[in-house]
N, C-alpha and C positions, 0 to 999 in steps of 0.2 A: 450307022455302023456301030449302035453299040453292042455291048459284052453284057452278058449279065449279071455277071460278077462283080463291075463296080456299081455306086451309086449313081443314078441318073435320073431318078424319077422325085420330083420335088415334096419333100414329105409336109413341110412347113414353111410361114414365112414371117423370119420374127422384127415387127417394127417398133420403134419407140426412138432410134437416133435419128437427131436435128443435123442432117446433113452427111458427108462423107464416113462413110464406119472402115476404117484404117487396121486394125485387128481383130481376127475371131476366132478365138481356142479353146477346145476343147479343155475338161481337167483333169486330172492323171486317170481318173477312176471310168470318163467320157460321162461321166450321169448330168453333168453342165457342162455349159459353156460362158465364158468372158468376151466382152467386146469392148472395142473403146474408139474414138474420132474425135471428129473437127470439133465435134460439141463440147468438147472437154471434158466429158462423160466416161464413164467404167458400168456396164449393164453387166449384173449375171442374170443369167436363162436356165430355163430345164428345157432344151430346144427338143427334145423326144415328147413334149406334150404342147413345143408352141408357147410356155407361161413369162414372163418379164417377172424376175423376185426381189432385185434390190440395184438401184442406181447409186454409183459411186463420185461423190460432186468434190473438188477441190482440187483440179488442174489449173492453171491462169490459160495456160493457152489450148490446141491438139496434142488428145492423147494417142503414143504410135504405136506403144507397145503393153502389154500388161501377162503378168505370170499369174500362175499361183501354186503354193507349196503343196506337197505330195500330201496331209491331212486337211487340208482346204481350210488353213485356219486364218492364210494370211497370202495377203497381194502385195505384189511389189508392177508399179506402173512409169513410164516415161513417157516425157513431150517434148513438146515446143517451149518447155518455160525451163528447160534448162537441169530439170532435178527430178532425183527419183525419187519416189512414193514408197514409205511403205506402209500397209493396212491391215488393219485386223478385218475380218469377213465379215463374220457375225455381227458387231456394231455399225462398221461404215465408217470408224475410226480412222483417223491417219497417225500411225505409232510415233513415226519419223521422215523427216525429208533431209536427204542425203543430197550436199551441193560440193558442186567442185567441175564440174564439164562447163569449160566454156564456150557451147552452143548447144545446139538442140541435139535431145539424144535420140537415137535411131531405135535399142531392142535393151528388153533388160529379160536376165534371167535368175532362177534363184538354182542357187549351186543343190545336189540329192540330199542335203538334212535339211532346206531350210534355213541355215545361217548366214549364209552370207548372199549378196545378191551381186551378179557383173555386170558391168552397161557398157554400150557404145555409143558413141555417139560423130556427129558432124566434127568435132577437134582433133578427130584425128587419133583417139584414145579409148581403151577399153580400161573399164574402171573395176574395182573391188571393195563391196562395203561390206562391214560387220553388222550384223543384224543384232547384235545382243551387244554389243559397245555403246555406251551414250556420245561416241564423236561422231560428228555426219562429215569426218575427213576422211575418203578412200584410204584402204589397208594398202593398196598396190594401186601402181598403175601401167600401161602397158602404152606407150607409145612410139611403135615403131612404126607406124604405117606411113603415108605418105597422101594419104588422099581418107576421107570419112568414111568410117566402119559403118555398114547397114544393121549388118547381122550378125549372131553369135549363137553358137551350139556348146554343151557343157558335155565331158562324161565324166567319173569319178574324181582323174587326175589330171585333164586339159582343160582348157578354154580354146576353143577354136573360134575363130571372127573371119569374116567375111568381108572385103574394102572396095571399093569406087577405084582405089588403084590397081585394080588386079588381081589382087593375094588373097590366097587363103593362110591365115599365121594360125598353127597351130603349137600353143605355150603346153611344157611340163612344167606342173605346178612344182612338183617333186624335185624336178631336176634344173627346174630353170631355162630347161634347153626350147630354143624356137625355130620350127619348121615351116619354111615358107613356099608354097606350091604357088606358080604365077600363070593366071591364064593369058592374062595380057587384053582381059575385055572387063569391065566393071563388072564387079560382083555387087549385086543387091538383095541379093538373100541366099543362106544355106545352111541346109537340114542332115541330119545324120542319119542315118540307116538304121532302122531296130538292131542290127546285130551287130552295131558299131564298126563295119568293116568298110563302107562307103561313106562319102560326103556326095550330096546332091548340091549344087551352086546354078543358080539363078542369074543369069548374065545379061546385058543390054544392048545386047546383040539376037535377042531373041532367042539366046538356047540355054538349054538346061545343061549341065556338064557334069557326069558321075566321075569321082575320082574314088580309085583306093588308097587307103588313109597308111596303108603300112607299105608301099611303094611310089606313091604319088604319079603313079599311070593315071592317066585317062583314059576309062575305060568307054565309054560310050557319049553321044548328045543326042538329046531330043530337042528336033524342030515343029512348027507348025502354028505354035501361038506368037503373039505380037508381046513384046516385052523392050520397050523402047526408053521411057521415060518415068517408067513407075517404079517405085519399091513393091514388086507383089511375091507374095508365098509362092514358096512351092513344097511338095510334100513325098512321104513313101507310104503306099498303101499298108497297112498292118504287118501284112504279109510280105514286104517289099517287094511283093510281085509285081508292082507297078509304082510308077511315078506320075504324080498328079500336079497339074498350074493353073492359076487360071492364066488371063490375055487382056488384052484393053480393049479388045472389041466385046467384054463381057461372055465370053467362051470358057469352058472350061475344057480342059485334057487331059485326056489319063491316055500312058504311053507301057509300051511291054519292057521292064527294065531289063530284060537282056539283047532286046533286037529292035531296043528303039520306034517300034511302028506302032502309029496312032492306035491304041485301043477301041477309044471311041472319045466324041466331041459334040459338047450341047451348048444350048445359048442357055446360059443360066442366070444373067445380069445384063441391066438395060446400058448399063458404064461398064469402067473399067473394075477388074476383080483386084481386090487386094491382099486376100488372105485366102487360103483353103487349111483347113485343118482334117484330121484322119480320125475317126473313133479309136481309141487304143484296142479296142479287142469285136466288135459288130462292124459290116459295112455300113458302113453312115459318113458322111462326112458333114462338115457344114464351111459354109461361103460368104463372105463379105465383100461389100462392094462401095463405090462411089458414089452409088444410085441410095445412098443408106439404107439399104435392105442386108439381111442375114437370113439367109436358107438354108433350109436342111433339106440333105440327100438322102436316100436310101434308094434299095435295091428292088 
């Protein structure tokens, strides 16, 4: 039952990580993409040709999450060892390692100029470092949750995070002020809407959960994948005409964002899926998995 409008025909398949590949994103522009895992590794790709163009080596433990800035000049990455990275591209450099999270961080992101980076992590804390300061002591720090932040989504004037306890905590930078929407099921990942009017949340209860961000209705869930025990992506087609996950049975799914019904569902991974990412502007997507493979989709 697929659509032909989304991705589902496997364009590519990009190998070179030693074991589980835990993130796979796209970069502002979609002309590459970043991965990083178990290996302790940071790959960038040109996954529209299939090529491996530079590995990124100095994590101590698994890498879970890795960014990079809107002129592709610089990567900020988190792990299992406790601190965030940050990188120049073009060298392989490490500019700076930002410490202060006491335990493993879950997502890191870099705010739209590139200055500053936020993380989340297992303590329970969403952090804020300056990119152009010589201290590697958080500018801010956020701990109101009650259980480990997975996730974090950025627009101009929020940080929005995602927790294991429930909550979606959405902070004005501006005003200080914190909104907190509670599904009442762990949140393990969530994405925002190109038009910024939605938040998508990833729950462990197997469903995806669309809320509006300027009333905190729920407006919709999408069922059908397995979402039990993993930290996996989920995403908004370009168009946000649809929402996409993958599953731990290795499935992928793209769902109708306004009537919730399967679009269509492929095996795309021999494990569990961990990341999906969107092309910012072509249908393409690409896929990460357990099985350390990264695919690319098209139409």
């Amino acid at each position: 039952m697929a659509v032909s409008d989304v991705p589902s025909k496997e364009a590519s398949v990009l190998r070179g990580h030693e074991g589980a590949v835990l993130a796979a994103r796209f970069n502002g522009d979609g002309n590459y993409c970043l991965s990083c895992g178990k290996d302790r590794t940071i790959r960038l790709w040109n996954p529209h040709r299939g090529i491996h163009i530079k590995t990124y080596k100095s994590h101590g433990r698994e890498v879970r999450d890795v960014h990079v800035t809107r002129d592709n000049s610089k990567l900020c990455s988190c792990g299992g060892d406790r601190q965030i990275f940050y990188w120049d591209v073009s060298t392989g450099r490490v500019i700076r390692k930002f410490r202060g999270h006491d335990s493993e961080v879950n997502s890191v992101k870099f705010n739209e100029y590139g200055a500053s980076i936020i993380s989340a992590g297992y303590d329970r804390s969403v952090r804020a470092w300056d990119c152009r300061s010589h201290s590697t002591e958080p500018i801010q720090t956020i701990d109101t949750f009650s259980d480990s932040v997975m996730s974090i989504c950025l627009t101009k004037t929020e940080i929005i995070a995602g927790s294991v306890d429930g909550t979606i905590r959405t902070f004005d930078i501006r005003v200080g002020r914190e909104v907190v929407d509670d599904f009442g099921q762990p949140v393990n990942c969530i994405c925002i809407s190109n038009d910024s009017n939605c938040v998508l949340a990833s729950c462990l209860d197997s469903t995806l959960r669309l809320l509006d961000r300027s009333t905190g209705e729920l407006l919709q869930e999408y069922k059908g994948h397995t979402c039990k025990s993993y930290k996996m992506d989920c995403c908004f087609t370009n168009t946000d005409a649809y929402v996409t996950s993958g599953s731990e049975d290795g499935q992928i799914f793209f769902w109708d964002l306004v009537d919730a019904s399967v679009m269509s569902s492929f095996r795309a991974h021999a494990s569990v899926v961990t990341s999906v990412s969107y092309h910012p502007k072509d249908s393409c997507m690409i896929t990460s998995s357990v099985d350390g493979t990264i695919r690319v989709w098209k139409t």
